[in-house]
Every structure is written in structure tokens, then in C-alpha cells.
N, C-alpha and C positions, 0 to 999 in steps of 0.2 A: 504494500500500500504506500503511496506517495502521501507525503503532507504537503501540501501549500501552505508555506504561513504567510501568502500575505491575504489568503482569504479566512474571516472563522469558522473554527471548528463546528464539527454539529457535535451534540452531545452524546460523549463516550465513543467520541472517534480517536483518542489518545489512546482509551483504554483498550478500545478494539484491537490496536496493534500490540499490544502485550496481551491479552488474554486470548485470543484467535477465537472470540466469541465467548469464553467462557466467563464465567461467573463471580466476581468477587464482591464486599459491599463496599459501597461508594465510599465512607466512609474509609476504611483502611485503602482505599486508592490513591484515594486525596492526599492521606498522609504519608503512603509510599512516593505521589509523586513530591511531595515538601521536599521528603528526605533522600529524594534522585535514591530512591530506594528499590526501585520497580525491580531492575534487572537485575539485583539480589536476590527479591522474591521469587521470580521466573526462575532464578537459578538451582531454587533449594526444589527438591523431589516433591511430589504431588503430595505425600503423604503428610512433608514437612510443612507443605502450603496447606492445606488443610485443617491443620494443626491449630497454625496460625490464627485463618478465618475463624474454627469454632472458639476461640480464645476471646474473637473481638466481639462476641454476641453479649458479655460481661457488661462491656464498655458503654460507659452512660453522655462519655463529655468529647468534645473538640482535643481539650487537653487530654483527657485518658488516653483518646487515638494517638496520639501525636509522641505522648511521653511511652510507651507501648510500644513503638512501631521505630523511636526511637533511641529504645532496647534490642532489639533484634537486632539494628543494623551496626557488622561489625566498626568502633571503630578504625580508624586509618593513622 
């Protein structure tokens, strides 16, 4: 899939190239993409992405996502 950025996105055209259609919640998307975390996520095995997802169904805040999502991602 090609992006044009100088037109806008439709919605969950970003996501669409990382999930190949598949399913995550917006919520930990948004905060994967904060955290240029995506292609971390995509990288860990299905079982370990799944993990993940049922971990964020807890998750009540912006911040819970974010401080969360901001654990996972190895630092550098």
C-alpha cells in the first residue's frame, strides 16, 4: 500500500498497513503509534500480541494506555 501524505488519511489507513486487516483496539494503536512502537509489536509472535491486547481490556485511562504500552517497549 502506498501513503500519500500530502492527501488525508481515511480512518485506520495507518493501521491497515500494520495489521493486514487485522484487529487491535484503537486505543493501544494510538499508543503504539506515540511510542513508534508498532513495528515492535508486529515483531513479537501472535501469541505474545495477544497477550498484550487481553492485558489492555484492564485499562480505564489515556494514561494507563500510554504508561503500559510504555513498559513493553524495550528501552534503547
Amino acid at each position: 500500500m502506498r501513503i500519500d501524505l500530502l492527501k488525508p488519511f481515511k480512518k485506520g489507513e495507518i493501521m491497515e498497513k500494520y495489521t493486514n486487516g487485522g484487529k487491535i483496539p484503537v486505543g493501544l494503536g494510538l499508543a503504539l503509534e506515540e511510542y513508534n512502537a508498532m513495528d515492535y509489536f508486529f515483531s513479537l509472535s501472535t501469541q505474545a500480541q495477544q497477550q498484550i491486547i487481553d492485558r489492555t481490556h484492564m485499562i480505564q485511562s489515556k494514561n494507563e494506555m500510554l504508561a503500559y504500552v510504555q513498559s513493553l517497549v524495550p528501552q534503547k
